[in-house]
C-alpha positions in Angstrom: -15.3 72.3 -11.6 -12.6 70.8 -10.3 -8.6 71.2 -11.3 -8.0 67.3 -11.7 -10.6 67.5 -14.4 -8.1 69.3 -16.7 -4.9 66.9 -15.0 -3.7 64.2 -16.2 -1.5 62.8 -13.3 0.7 59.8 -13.6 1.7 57.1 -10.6 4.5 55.2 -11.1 3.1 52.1 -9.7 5.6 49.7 -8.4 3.2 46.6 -9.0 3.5 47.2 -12.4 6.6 48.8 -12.6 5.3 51.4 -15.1 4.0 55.1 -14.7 0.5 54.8 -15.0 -2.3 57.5 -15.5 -4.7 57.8 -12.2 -7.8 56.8 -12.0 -9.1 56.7 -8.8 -11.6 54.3 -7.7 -14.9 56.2 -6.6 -15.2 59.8 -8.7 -13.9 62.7 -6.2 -12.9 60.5 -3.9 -9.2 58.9 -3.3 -8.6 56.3 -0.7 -4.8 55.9 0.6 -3.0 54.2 3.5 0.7 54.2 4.3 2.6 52.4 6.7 3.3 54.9 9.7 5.8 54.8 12.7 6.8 51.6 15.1 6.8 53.9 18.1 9.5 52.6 20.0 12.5 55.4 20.2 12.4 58.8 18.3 11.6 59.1 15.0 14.8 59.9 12.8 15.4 62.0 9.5 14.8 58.4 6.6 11.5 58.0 8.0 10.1 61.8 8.3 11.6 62.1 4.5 9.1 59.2 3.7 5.8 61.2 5.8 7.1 64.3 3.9 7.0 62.7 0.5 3.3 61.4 0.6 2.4 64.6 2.9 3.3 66.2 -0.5 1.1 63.3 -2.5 -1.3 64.0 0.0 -1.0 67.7 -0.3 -1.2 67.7 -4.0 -4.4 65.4 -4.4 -6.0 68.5 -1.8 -4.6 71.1 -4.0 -6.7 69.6 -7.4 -9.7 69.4 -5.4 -10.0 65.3 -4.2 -11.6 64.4 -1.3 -8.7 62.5 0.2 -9.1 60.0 3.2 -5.3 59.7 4.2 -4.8 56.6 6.6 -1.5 56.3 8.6 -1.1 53.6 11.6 1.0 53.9 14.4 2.4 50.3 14.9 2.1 50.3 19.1 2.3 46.6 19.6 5.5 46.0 18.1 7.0 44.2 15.8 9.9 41.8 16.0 13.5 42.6 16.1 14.8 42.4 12.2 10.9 42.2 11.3 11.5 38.2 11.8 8.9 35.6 13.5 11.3 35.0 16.3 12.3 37.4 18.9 11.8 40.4 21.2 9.3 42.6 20.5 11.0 45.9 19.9 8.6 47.8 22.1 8.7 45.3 24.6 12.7 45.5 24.2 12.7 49.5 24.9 10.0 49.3 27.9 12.3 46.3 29.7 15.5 48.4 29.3 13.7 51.5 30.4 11.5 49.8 33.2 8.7 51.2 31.9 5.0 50.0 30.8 5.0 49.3 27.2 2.4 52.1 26.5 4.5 54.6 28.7 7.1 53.9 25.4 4.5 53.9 22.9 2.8 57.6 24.2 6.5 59.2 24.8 7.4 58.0 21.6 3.9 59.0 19.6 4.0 62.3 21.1 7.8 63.2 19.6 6.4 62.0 16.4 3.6 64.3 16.2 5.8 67.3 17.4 8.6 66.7 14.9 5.7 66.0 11.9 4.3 69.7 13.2 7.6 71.3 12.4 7.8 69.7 8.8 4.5 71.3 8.6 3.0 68.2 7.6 -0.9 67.9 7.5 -2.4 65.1 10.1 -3.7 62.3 8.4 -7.6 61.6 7.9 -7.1 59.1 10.0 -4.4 57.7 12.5 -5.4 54.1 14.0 -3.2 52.4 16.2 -2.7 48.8 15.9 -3.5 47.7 20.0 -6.6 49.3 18.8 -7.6 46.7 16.0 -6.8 43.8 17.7 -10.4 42.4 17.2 -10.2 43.3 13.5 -6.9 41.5 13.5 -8.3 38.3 14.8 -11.0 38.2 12.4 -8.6 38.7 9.6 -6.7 35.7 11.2 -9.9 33.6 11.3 -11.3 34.5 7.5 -7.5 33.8 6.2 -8.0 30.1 8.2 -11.7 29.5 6.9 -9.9 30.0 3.0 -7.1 27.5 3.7 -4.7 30.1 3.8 -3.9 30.2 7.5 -3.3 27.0 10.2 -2.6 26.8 13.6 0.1 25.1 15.5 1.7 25.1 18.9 -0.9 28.1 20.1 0.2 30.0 16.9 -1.5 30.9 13.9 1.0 30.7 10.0 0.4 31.9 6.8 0.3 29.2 4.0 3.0 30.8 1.5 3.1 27.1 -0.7 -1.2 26.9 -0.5 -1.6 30.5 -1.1 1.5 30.3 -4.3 -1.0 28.0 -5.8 -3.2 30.1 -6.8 -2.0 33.5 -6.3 1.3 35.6 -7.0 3.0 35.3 -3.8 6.5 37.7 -4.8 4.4 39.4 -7.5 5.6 43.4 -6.0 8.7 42.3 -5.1 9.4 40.3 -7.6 10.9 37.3 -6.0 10.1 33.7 -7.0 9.0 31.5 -4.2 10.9 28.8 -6.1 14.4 30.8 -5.5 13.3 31.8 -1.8 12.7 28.0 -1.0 16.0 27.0 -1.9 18.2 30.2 -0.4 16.2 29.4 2.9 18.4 27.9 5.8 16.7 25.3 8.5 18.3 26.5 11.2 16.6 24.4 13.7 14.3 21.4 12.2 11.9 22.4 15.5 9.7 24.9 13.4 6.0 25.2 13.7 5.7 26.2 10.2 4.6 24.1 7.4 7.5 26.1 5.3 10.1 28.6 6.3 8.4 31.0 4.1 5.3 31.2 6.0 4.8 34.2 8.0 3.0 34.4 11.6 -0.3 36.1 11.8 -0.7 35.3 15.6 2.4 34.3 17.7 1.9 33.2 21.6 2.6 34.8 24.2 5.6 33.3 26.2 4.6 33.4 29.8 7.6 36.5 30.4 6.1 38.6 27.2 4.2 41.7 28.7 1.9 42.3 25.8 -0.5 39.9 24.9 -4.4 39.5 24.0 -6.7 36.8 24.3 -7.6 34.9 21.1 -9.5 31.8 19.7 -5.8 30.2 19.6 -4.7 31.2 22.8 -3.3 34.6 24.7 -0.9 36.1 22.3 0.0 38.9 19.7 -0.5 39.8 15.9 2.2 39.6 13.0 3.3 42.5 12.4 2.0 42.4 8.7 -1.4 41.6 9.8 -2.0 44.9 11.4 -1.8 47.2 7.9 -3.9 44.7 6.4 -6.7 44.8 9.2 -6.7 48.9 9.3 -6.7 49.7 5.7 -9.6 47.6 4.8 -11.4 48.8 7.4 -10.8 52.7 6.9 -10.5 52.5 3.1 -12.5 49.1 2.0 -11.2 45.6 0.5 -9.8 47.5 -2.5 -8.7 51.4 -2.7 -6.6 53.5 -4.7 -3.2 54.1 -2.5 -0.7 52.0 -0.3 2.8 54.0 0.2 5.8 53.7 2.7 9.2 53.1 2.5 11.2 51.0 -0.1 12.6 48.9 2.7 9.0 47.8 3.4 8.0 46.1 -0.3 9.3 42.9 1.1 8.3 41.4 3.4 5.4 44.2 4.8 3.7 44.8 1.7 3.9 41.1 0.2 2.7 39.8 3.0 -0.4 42.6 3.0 -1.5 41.7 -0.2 -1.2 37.8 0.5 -3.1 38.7 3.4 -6.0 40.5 1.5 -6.4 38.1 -1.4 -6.2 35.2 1.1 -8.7 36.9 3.3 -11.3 38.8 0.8 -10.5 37.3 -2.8 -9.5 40.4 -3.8 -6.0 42.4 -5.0 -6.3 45.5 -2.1 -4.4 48.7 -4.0 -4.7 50.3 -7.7 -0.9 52.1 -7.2 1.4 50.8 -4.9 4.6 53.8 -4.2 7.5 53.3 -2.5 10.0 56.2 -0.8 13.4 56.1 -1.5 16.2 55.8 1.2 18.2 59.2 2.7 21.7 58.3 3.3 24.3 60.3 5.1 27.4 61.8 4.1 27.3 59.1 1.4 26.6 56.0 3.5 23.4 54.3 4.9 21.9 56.0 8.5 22.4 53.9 11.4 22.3 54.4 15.1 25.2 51.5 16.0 27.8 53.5 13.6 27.2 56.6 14.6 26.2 57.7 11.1 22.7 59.4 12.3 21.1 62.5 13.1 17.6 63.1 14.2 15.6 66.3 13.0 16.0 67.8 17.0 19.6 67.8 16.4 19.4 69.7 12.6 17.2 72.3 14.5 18.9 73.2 17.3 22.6 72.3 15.3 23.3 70.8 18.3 25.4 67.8 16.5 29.1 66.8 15.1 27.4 66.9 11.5 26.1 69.9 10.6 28.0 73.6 11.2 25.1 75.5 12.0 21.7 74.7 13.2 19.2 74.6 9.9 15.2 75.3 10.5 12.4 72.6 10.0 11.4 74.6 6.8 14.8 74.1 5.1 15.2 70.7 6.0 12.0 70.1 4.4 12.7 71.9 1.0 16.3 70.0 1.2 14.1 66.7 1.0 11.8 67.9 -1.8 14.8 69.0 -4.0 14.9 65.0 -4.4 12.8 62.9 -6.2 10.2 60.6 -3.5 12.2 57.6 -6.0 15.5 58.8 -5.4 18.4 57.9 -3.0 19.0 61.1 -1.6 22.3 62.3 0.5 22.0 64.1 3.0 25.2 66.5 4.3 26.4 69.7 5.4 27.0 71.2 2.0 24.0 69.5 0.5 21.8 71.4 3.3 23.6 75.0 3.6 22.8 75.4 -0.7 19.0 74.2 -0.2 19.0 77.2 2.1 20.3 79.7 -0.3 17.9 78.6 -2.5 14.8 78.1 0.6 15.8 82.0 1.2 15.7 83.4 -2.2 12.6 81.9 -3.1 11.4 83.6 0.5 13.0 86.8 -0.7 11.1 86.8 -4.1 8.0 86.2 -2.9 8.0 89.1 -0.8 9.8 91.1 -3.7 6.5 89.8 -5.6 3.8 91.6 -3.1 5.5 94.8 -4.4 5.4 94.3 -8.2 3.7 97.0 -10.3 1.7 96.0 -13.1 0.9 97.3 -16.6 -1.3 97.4 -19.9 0.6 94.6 -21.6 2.4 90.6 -20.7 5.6 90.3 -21.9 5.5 86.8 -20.7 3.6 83.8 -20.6 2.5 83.0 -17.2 -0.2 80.9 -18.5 2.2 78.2 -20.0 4.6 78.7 -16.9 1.8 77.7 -14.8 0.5 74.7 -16.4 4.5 73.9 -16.5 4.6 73.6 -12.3 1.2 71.0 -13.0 3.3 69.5 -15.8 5.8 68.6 -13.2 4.1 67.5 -10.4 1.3 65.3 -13.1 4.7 62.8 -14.0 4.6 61.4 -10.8 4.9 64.1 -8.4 8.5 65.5 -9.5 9.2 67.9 -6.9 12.4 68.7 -8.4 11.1 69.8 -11.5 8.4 71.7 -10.2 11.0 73.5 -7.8 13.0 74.4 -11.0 10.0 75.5 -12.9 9.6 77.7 -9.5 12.8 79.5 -9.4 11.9 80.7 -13.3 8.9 82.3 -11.6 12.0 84.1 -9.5 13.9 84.9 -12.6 10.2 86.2 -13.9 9.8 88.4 -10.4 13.1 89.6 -11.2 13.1 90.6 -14.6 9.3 92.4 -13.8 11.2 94.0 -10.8 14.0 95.7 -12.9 11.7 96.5 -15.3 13.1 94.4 -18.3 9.6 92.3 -18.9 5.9 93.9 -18.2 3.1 91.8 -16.7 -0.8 93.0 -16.4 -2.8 92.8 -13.3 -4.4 89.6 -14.5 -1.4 87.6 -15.1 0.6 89.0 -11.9 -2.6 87.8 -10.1 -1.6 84.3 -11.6 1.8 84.6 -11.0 1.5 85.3 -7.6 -1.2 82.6 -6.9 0.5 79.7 -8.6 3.7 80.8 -6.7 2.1 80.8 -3.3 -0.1 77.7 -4.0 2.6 75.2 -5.4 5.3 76.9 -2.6 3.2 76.4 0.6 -0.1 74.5 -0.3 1.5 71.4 -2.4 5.3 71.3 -1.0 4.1 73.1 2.4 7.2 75.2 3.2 6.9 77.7 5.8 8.4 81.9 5.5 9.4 81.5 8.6 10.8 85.0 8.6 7.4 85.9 8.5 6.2 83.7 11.1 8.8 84.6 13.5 7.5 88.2 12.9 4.4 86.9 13.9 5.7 85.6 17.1 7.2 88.5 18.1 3.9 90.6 17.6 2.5 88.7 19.5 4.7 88.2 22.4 4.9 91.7 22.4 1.5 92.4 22.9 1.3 89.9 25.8 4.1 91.6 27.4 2.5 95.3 27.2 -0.7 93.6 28.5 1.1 92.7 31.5 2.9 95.6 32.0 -0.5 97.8 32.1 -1.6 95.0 34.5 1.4 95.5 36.5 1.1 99.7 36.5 -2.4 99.1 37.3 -1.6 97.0 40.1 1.0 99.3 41.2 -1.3 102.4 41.1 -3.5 100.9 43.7 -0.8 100.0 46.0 -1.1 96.2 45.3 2.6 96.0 45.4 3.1 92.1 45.9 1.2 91.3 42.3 3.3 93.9 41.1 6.6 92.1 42.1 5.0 88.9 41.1 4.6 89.7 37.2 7.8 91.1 37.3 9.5 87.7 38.8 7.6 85.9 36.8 8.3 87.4 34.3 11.8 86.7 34.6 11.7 83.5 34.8 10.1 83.2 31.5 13.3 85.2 30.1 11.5 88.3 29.9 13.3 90.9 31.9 11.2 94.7 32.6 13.0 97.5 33.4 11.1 100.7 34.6 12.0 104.4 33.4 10.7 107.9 33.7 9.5 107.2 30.2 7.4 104.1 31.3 8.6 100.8 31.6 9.9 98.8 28.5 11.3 94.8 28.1 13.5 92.8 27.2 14.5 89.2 26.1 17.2 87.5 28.0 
């Protein structure tokens, strides 16, 4: 038996605008794709609070006992600058600035995105496709969207029919925009367009002869839309229809309209059951941005190395500073904000250790039972990590009260106690002691250390001076300096 059999978990679904009770499509199973990284410079703290939010969706689903297929791109061609149909392709952009090959920005870039993701401790997708990987998916996208009478070409390029398409369909209908009000706010700014409306959106734009990356096509060498790509992968991984499509809020228009125009134009079908949206992280009250210098990337909250922060704050506090927030909220991010979430990160460390200690008797003077279906209560109405983080910290005041002997608890219900605890602190929001894992690295360096030392007495014994002197300099350059005695020979960390 599985725990979702006795969970009744709520989405709020922003197609509908409602919370609604899930149901996923195939029994056991749950299907979901969200919009990953455009890997073009390093990935900053808005975006890694949007992974974190549905690593804890995905996290959760895990936790009840789904077998989840989790399905994040990385957006490697590019997309154009201001997500427009006109323009430099913002990978493109970075590799001509640097004088580099496009993919030399896309793998420098991918590589700091998995790295940071590590430190938040957040699990790997299912599956990770990369969109210069589905261009022959793309193109028969393109061509079924054309054989419907949703798609044309013109001028070696290939437009979505917004008007067509509004005939019969919802174009607007997650958004909620009306393609009547978009018509008349739209400016022509040139009367030279190759599009049938201003609202139509490319699905294949040629290549000029100066842009670096480009494909061959039925319509000419060229590129996907940017919109196209999401559409191509998820079907693919996760089937016309399936249960899941998250990202940020800033994405619902035009990425996610367009996806679903794309999908009903192309397979007849609506794609996604519950469509979620992440909220924005502002800082020090006002929106992030690189040009104002109101930004800070995770590196820089690690190391502290920043005019921000007064203190450098590990991965594992950043991380429970995000889920003290609501996935649907605006959250602030600021120097105050983060020094309290780690007073609170380090005393729900502290109790849990306190908890390994507690002694248990005949009777419960408490109810873990209804505690614990309390921490499910809070992540079933749509994943409210807040609430389930307050319903942790009464497990504290529990820990305490057991600890100064003012409540009792049995050895089944400590059992309980403790397991929730641990299960809802680092399976579902996936913090990290990392106290405890420091520890860990220390053991272990240590015993690296001593193995090299009794390599280096051994090596002395039989004369073999030079490898002696070797593990010693190397050593040292590692930061590990040995220093002999009559009492044997002992290190230490520079």
């Amino acid at each position: 038996m599985h725990l979702y059999e006795n969970q009744s978990l709520k989405i709020y679904n922003s197609l509908t605008g409602e919370k609604e009770i899930f149901k996923p499509i195939h029994k056991d199973n749950i299907g979901m794709y969200v919009c990953g990284p455009t890997v073009y410079s390093n990935v900053h703290l808005g975006n890694c609070r949007t992974f974190m939010s549905f690593d804890l969706v995905f996290r959760y689903f895990k936790h009840l006992g789904y077998k989840v297929r989790y399905v994040r791109n990385i957006t490697d061609v590019g997309h154009i600058v201001d997500d427009a149909d006109d323009g430099e392709d913002k990978i493109a952009k970075k590799a001509r600035i640097e004088k580099l090959e496009p993919m030399e920005v896309v793998q420098q870039y991918s590589v700091d995105f998995h790295q940071i993701m590590e430190l938040f401790n957040t699990l790997p997708p299912s599956i990770e496709p990369t969109a210069t990987g589905h261009i022959i998916e793309q193109i028969a996208t393109i061509q079924s969207i054309i054989d419907n009478g949703f798609g044309y070409e013109s001028e070696g390029s290939v437009y979505f029919d917004v008007v067509k398409f509004n005939e019969d369909h919802n174009y607007g209908k997650l958004s909620g925009r009306n393609i009547e009000d978009m018509i008349a706010n739209t400016r022509d700014l040139s009367g030279q367009s190759e599009k049938r409306n201003p609202q139509d959106f490319a699905l294949w734009k040629k290549a000029e002869p100066q842009h670096i990356m480009r494909w061959p096509s039925p319509w000419g060498d060229g590129f996907p839309g940017w919109h196209l790509e999401c559409t191509a992968m998820s079907t693919k991984y996760l089937g016309n229809q399936f249960d899941i499509h998250g990202g940020g809020m800033d994405l619902k228009f035009p990425h996610h309209e367009c996806e679903i125009a794309q999908n009903e134009a192309s397979t007849g079908k609506s794609p996604v059951n519950y469509w979620m949206h992440a909220n924005m992280l502002t800082l020090n009250g006002k929106k992030m941005s690189k040009s104002t210098g109101n930004n800070i990337l995770p590196r820089e909250i690690f190391s502290g190395d920043n005019t921000i922060l007064s203190k450098s704050f590990s991965p594992s506090v950043a991380r429970f500073f995000i889920m003290q927030a609501h996935y649907r909220s605006i959250l602030d991010f600021s120097n105050d904000a983060i020094i309290a979430a780690e007073k609170g990160f380090n005393r729900l460390m502290e109790s849990l250790e306190n908890l390994k200690n507690l002694k248990a008797s005949d009777t419960s003077s408490l109810n873990i039972n209804e505690w614990g279906q309390s921490c499910y209560d809070a992540m079933n109405d749509d994943f409210n990590s807040p609430i389930l983080i307050a319903q942790l910290f009464e497990g504290v005041r529990y820990i305490n009260l057991i600890k100064d002997g003012k409540e009792t608890i049995t050895t089944t219900d400590l059992e309980l106690l403790s397991n929730t605890l641990n299960a809802f602190v680092f399976d579902v929001l996936g913090l990290k002691n990392e106290a405890t894992s420091n520890n860990e690295t220390n053991d272990k360096l240590g015993g690296v250390v001593s193995m090299l030392i009794g390599m280096r007495n051994e090596a002395r014994a039989n004369k073999n001076f030079a490898l002696s002197d070797e593990i010693r300099d190397k050593l040292k350059e590692l930061g590990i300096e040995l220093k002999d005695s009559k009492e044997g020979t002992t290190f230490s960390v520079l």
